[in-house]
N, C-alpha and C positions, 0 to 999 in steps of 0.2 A: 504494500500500500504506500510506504514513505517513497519505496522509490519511483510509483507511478505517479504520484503527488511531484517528486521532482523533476521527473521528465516535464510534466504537463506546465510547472512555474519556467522551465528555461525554456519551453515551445513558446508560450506568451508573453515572456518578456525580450524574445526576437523580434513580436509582429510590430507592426508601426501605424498609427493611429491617421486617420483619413482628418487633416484640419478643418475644421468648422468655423469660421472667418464669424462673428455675430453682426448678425443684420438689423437696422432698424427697427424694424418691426418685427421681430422673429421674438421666439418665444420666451428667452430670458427678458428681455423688452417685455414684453406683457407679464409675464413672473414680478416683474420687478414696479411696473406700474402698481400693480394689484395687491403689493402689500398695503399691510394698515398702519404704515408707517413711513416715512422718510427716510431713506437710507444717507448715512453719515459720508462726507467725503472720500473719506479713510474705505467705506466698505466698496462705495462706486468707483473707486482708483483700482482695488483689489481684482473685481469683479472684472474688468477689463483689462489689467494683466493675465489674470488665469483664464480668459476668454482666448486668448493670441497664441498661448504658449501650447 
């Protein structure tokens, strides 16, 4: 079991992830209008670094 567990962690930490560029109106945009709150500079700086990378 451990070693099928470790095959399967160094299969998926070869594949490489398809970039998702955030769109205006795309869904984190609505996620983020739709809270019940205003998000703090610090958290919409955040959110748009981890959006790019």
């Amino acid at each position: 079991m451990l070693l099928s567990l470790a095959e399967r962690s160094s299969e998926v930490s070869q594949q490489r992830a398809t970039p998702r560029p955030p769109k205006a109106a795309g869904i984190a945009a609505r996620f983020d209008a739709n809270l019940p709150f205003q998000l703090t500079d610090e958290q919409t700086t955040v959110g748009g670094k981890s959006a790019t990378t």
